[in-house]
Wavefront OBJ file of the C-alpha trace (Angstrom):
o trace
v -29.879 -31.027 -2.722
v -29.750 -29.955 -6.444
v -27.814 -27.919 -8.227
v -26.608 -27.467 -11.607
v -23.611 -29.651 -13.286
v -21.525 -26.173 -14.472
v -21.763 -22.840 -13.631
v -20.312 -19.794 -15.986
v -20.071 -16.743 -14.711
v -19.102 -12.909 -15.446
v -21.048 -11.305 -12.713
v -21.231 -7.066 -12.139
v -18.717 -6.273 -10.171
v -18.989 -3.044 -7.962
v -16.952 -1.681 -4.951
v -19.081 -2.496 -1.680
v -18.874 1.326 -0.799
v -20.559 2.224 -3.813
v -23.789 -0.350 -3.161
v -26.174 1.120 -1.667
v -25.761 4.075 -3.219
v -26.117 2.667 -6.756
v -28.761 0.217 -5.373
v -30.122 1.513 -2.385
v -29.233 1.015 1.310
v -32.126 -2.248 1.211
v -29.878 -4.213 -0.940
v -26.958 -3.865 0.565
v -28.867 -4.817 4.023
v -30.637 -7.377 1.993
v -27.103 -8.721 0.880
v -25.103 -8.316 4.343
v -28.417 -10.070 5.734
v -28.250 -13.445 3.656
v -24.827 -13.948 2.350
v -21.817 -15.480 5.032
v -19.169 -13.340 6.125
v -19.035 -10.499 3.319
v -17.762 -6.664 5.155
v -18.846 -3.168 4.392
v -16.354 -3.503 1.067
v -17.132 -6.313 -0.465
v -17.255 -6.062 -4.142
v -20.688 -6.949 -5.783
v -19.358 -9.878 -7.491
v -17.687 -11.299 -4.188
v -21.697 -12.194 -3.321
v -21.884 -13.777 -6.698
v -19.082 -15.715 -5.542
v -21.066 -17.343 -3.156
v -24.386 -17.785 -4.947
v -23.000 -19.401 -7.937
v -21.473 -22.445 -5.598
v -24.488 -22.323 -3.743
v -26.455 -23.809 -6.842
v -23.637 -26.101 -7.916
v -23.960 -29.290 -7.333
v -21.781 -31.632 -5.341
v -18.708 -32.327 -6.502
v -19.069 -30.019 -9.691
v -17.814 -27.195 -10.469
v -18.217 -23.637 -11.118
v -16.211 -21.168 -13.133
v -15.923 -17.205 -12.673
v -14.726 -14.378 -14.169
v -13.974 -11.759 -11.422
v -12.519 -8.632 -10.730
v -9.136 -8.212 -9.803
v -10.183 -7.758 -6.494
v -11.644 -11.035 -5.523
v -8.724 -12.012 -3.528
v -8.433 -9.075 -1.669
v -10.255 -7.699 1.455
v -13.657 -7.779 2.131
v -14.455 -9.044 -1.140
v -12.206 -12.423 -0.499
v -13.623 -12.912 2.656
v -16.963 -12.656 1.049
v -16.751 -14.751 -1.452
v -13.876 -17.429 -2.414
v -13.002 -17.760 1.511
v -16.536 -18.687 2.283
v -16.231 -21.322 -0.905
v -13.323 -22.941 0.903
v -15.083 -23.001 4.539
v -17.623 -25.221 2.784
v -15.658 -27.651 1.695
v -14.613 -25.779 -2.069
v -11.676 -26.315 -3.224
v -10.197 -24.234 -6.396
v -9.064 -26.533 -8.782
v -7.800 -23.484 -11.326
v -6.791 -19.916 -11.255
v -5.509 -17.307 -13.385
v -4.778 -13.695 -11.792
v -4.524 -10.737 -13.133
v -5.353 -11.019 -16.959
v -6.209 -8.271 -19.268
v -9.821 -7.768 -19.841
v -10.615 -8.157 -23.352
v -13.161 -5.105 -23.767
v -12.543 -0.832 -23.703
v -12.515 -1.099 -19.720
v -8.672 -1.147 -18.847
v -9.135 -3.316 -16.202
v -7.502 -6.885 -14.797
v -9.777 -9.918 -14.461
v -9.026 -13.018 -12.489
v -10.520 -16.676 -13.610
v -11.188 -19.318 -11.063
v -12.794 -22.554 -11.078
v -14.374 -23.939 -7.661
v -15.011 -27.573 -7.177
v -18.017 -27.827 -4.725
v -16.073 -30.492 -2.616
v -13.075 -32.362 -2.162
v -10.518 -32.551 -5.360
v -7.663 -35.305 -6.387
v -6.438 -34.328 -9.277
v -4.074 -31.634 -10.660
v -4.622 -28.525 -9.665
v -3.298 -25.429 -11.704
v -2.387 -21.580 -10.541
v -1.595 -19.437 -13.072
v -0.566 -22.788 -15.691
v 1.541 -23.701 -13.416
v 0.622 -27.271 -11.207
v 0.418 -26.857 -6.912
v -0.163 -28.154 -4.091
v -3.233 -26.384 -3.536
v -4.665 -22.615 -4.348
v -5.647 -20.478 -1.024
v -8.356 -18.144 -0.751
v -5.797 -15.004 -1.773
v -5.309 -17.235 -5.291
v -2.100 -17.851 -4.025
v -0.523 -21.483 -3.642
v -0.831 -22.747 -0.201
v -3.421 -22.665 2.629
v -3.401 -18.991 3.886
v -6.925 -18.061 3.157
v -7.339 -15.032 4.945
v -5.558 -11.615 6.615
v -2.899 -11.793 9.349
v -4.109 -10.427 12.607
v -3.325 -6.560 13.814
v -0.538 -6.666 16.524
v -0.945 -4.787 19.790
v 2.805 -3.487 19.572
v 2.545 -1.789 15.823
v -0.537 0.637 16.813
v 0.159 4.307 16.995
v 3.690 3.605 15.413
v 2.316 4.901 11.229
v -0.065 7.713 10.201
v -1.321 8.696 6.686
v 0.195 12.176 5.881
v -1.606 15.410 5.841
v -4.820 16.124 3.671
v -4.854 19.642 3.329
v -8.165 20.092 1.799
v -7.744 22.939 -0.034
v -5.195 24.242 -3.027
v -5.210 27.375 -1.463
v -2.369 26.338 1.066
v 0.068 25.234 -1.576
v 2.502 27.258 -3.889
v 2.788 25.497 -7.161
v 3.307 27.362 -10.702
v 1.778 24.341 -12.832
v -1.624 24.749 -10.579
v -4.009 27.469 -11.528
v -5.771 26.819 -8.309
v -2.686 27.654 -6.347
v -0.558 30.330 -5.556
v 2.456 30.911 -8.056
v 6.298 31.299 -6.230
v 6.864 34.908 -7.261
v 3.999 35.513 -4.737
v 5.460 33.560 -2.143
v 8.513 35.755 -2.791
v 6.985 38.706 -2.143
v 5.466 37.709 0.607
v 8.811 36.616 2.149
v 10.004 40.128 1.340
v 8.055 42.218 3.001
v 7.746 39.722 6.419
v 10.404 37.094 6.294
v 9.169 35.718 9.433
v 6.575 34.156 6.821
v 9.134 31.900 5.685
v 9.690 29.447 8.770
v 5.410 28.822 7.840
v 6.443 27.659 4.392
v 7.555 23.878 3.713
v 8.426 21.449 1.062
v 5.211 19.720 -0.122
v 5.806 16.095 -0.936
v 3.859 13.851 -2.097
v 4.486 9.936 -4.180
v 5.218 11.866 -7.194
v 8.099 13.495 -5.788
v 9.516 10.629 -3.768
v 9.668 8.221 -6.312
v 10.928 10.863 -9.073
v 13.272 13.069 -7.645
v 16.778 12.172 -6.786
v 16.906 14.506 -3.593
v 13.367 13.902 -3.135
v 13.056 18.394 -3.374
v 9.934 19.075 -4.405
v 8.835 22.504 -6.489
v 5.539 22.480 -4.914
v 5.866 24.071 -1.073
v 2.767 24.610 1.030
v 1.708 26.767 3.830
v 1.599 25.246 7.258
v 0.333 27.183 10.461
v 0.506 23.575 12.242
v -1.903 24.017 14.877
v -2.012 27.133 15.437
v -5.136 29.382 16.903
v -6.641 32.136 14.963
v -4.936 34.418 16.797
v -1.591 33.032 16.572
v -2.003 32.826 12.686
v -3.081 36.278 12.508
v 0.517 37.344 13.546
v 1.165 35.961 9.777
v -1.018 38.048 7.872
v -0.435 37.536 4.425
v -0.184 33.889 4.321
v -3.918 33.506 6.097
v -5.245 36.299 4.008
v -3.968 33.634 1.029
v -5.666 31.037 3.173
v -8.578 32.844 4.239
v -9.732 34.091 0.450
v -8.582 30.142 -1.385
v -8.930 27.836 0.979
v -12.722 28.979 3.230
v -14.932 29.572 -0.060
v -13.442 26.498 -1.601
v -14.288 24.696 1.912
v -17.556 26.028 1.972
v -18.859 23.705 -0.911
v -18.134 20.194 0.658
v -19.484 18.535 3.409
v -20.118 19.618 6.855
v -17.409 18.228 8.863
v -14.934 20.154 5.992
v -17.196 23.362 5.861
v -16.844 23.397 10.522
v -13.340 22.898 10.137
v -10.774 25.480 10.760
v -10.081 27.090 7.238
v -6.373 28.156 8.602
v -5.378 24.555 9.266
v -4.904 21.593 7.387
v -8.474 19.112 7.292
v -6.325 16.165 8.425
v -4.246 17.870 10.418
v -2.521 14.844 12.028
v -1.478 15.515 15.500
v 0.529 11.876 16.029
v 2.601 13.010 13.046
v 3.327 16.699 14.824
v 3.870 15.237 18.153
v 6.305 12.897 16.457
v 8.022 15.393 14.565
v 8.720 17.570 17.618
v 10.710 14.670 19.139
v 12.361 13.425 16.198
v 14.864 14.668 13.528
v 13.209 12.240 11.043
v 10.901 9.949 10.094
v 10.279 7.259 7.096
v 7.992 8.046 4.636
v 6.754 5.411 1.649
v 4.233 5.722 -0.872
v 0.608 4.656 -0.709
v 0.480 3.419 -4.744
v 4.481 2.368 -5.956
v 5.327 0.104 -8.720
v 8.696 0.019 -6.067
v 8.429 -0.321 -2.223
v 10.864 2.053 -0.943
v 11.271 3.655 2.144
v 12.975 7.152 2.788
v 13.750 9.731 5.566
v 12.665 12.848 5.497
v 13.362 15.723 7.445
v 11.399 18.423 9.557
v 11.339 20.846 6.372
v 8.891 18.263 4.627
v 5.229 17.989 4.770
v 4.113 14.685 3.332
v 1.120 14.142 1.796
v -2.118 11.947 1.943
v -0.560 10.305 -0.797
v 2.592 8.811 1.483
v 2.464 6.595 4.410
v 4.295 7.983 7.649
v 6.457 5.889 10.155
v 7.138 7.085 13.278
v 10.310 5.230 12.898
v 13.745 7.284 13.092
v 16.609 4.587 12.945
v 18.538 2.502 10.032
v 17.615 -0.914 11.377
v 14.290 -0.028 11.529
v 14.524 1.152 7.856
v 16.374 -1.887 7.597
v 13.522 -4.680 8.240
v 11.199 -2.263 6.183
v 13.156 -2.270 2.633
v 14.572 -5.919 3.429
v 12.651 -8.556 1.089
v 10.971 -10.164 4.117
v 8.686 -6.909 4.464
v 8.131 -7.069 0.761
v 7.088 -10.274 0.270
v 4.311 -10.124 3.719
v 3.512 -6.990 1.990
v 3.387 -8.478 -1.588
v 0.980 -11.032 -0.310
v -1.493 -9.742 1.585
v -2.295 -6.398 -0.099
v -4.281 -5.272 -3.090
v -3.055 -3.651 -6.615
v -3.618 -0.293 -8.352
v -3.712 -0.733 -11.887
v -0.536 -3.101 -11.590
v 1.186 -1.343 -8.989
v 1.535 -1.928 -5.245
v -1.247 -0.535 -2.633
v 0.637 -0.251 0.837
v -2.071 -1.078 2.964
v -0.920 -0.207 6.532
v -4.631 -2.596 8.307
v -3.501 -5.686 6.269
v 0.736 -5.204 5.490
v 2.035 -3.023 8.223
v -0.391 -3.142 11.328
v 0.172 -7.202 11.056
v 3.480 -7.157 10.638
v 5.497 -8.920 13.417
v 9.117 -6.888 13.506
v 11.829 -8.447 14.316
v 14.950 -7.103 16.886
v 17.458 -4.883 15.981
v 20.968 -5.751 16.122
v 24.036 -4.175 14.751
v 25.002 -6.031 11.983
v 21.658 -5.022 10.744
v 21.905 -1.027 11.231
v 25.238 -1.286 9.566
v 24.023 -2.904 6.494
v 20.468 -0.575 6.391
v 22.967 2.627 6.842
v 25.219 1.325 3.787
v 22.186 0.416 1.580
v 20.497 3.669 2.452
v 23.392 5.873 1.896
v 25.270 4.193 -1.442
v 21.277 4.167 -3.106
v 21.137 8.189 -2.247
v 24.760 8.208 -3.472
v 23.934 6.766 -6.423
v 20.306 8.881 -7.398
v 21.988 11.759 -6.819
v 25.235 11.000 -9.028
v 23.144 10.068 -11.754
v 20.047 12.509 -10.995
v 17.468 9.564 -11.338
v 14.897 8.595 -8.858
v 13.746 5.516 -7.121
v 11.568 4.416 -9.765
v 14.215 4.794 -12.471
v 16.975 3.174 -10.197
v 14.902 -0.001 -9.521
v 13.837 -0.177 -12.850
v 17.128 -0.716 -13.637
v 17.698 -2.899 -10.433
v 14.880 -5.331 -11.717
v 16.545 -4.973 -15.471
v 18.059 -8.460 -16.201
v 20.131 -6.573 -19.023
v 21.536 -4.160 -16.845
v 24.999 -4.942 -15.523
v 26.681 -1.717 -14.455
v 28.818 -1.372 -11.496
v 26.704 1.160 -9.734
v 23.637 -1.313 -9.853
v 25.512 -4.502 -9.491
v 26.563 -3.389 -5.935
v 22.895 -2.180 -4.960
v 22.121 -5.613 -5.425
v 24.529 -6.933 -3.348
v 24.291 -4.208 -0.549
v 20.649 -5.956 -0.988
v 21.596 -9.221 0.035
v 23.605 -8.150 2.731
v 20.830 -6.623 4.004
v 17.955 -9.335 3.372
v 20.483 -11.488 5.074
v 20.641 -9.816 8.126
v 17.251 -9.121 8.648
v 17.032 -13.423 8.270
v 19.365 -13.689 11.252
v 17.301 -10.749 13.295
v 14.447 -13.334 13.087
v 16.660 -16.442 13.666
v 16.011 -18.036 10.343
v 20.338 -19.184 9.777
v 18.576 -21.780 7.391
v 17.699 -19.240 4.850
v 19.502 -17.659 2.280
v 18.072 -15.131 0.648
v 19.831 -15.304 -3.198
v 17.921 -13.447 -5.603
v 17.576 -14.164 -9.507
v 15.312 -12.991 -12.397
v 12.149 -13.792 -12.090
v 8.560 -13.537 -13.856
v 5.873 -12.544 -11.830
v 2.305 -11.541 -11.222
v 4.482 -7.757 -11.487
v 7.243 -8.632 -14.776
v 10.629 -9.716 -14.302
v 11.698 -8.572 -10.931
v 15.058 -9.702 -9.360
v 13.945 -11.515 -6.060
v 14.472 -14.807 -3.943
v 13.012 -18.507 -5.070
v 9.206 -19.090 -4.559
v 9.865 -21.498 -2.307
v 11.913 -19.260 0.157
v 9.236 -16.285 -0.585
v 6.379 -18.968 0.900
v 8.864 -19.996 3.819
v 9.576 -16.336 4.555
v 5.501 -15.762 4.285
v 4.285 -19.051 6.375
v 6.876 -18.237 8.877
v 6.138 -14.828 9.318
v 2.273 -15.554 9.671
v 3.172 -18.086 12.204
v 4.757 -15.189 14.247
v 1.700 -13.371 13.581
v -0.403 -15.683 14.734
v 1.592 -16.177 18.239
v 2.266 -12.521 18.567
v -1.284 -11.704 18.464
v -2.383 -14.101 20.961
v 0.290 -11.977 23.862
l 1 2 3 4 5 6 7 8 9 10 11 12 13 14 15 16 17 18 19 20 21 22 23 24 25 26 27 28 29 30 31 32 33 34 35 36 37 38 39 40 41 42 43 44 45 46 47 48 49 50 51 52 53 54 55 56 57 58 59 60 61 62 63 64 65 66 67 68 69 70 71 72 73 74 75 76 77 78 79 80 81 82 83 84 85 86 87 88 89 90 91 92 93 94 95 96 97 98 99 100 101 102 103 104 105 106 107 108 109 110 111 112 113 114 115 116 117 118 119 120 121 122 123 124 125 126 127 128 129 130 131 132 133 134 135 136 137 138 139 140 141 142 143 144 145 146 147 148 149 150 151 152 153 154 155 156 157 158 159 160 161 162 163 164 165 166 167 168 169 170 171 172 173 174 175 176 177 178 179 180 181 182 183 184 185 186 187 188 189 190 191 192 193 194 195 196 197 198 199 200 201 202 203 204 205 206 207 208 209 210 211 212 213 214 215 216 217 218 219 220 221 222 223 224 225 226 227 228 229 230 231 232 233 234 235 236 237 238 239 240 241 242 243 244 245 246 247 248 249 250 251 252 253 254 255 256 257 258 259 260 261 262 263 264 265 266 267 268 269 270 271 272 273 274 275 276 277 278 279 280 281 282 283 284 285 286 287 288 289 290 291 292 293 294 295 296 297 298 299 300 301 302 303 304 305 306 307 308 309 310 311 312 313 314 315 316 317 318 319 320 321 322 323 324 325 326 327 328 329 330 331 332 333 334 335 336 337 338 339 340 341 342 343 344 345 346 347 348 349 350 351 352 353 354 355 356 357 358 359 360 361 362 363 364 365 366 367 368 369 370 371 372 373 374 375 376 377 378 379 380 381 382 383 384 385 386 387 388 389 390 391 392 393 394 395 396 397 398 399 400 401 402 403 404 405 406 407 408 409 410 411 412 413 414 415 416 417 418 419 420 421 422 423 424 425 426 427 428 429 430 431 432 433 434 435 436 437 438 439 440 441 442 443 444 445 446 447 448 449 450 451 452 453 454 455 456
């Protein structure tokens, strides 16, 4: 067949959600129809992926500049994954780079060969074995598979769908605290309705994780039951329907008095439970926290129906970070938690308890420590990751670290690993983590388990 010698390309890029609506449904059925493998969110430029090595010739090469998102998701499996089924082979790579014009945005570079390649291959300027599919070195091209034993055990917090619910005196849409005070005046039964809203902001900020913003919860009450309250559903009723009443269907049928995603796991959870581990969705830091009954967590947080250290334990440990690291997708340079590709996949190991010792200490001395110094988790792993930064307080959290990592190695039966951490540059800064060769042990191994634990 022919082809052409070289192939330079900046094609549109364009989430795959946002197609057919840009486009019309016909070419995104057009483009589902004639390109390999691509799913309902593959980027536009993941199908340019493919149809610039489809008119390269053999054993030339092609050269792209992509979105950031061309090793993630749908969009990898639609385009560089498919390169490498046919017998591609990416001879160069460079992730996340700034884009040079007004949109503040992060580019990726790859070159394809359109066959088999014998000479030096480069990721990021430095040389590799060989560059997967996820533009990472090695031969993991695509996701982990879900695991049987992880479903039902996480839930995205509530979406209340409506400002109306939520007391908040830097939101003019919301109700200010001097009316939730009067309110709990005249019927302090009220009150017990009333919990701390929480969302990322707050748990990443705030050294006791309090947040000023509380929000009105009838759970799942009936109408009648919430009409022994009221005040707060008169708040509820006059806010929250009209504001309803301009969105979709589904939102406009639902029951103004309670929350849109109401979330009955996470209620049915919380009724057996005195806690529960909460991270954020979008964190420059992956951190993990328990919160209490009195909290309502947001959209914006990820919710684990998990209750005990060790399992905090195998959650903060590196070898969580570093599956998690790997296999999801960025926000402007921070972390996405995606629970279908980081959490759902991840194979957990047993608890033992060495292990709930060391997650209880870590836990305890970081909270400790926040609260001493009123900083919050972003500020005290700032200063974690800070090669200049050699106070006491921080020089232990790194070591209550390693005891941890460390035990969470044993839990899984690796005795051959040590997890010693160092300053590091990475795709993220300077970060104080293990080797890259005990990251891609901890990674391969752990998709090994995947692989065998999905096949139970």
């Amino acid at each position: 067949m022919g082809g052409f010698s070289a192939v330079l390309g900046n094609p549109p890029f364009l989430g795959g959600t946002k197609i057919s609506s840009s486009y019309g449904a016909e070419i995104l059925e057009f483009l589902k129809n004639n390109y390999h493998g691509p799913g309902n969110r593959c980027d536009l430029a993941g199908y340019f992926v493919q149809k610039f090595y489809q008119i390269t010739s053999e054993n030339q090469f092609c050269s792209i500049i992509g979105p950031d998102s061309l090793a993630e998701g749908d969009t990898r499996r639609g385009g560089l994954f498919v390169n490498i089924q046919q017998n591609g082979t990416i001879t160069d790579a460079i992730k996340r780079v700034p884009w040079q014009g007004d949109a503040a945005v992060m580019v990726s570079l790859v070159t394809f060969c359109k066959g088999l390649y014998s000479h030096q291959i480069t990721l990021d300027g430095e040389v590799v074995s060989s560059i997967s599919a996820m533009l990472r070195e090695g031969v993991i091209h695509d996701s982990p598979e879900p695991l049987e034993k992880n479903v039902g055990m996480f839930s995205e917090g509530f979406k209340p769908y409506g400002q109306g619910f939520i007391f908040d005196n830097n939101d003019e849409k919301a109700n200010t605290h001097f009316e939730k005070s009067l309110i709990i005046q005249s019927h302090p039964e009220s009150e017990k309705l009333i919990k701390k809203y929480i969302s990322g902001r707050e748990l990443n900020n705030n050294p006791d994780f309090n947040s000023e913003r509380e929000i009105i919860d009838f759970g799942e009450m009936t109408l009648q039951e919430a009409n022994k309250f009221p005040q707060l559903l008169e708040i509820v009723k006059t806010k929250v329907e009209p504001e309803r009443a301009t969105k979709s269907l589904a939102v406009q049928n639902a029951p103004y008095w309670l929350f849109y995603s109401n979330r009955p796991s996470i209620r049915q959870y919380m009724r057996a439970a005195d806690q529960f581990l909460v991270n954020s969705n979008v964190t420059k830091h992956l951190n993990f926290v328990f919160l209490n009954q009195d909290f309502i967590p947001s959209h914006a947080l990820q919710v684990h129906f998990r209750s005990n250290f060790w399992e905090f334990g195998i959650l903060q440990s590196y070898v969580h970070e570093a599956w998690v690291r790997f296999f999801c997708s960025t926000m402007k340079g921070d972390l996405r938690y995606s629970t279908k590709d980081g959490l759902l996949t991840f194979p957990f190991a047993d608890r033992s308890d060495d292990l709930d010792d060391a997650a209880k200490m870590l836990y305890e001395y970081r909270s400790e420590v926040m609260l001493s110094q009123g900083i919050g988790l972003t500020e005290l792993y700032n200063m974690f990751h800070d090669s200049e930064n050699t106070k006491q307080e921080i020089h232990k959290l790194r070591k209550l670290h390693y005891k941890l990592d460390n035990e969470v190695l044993l839990c899984y039966g690796w005795d051959d690993l040590v997890m010693e951490r160092d300053f590091l540059q990475t795709e993220y800064g300077l970060r104080y983590e293990p080797n890259p060769c005990v990251k891609n042990k901890i990674i391969s191994r752990l998709y090994q388990l995947n692989r065998e634990s999905s096949k139970i």
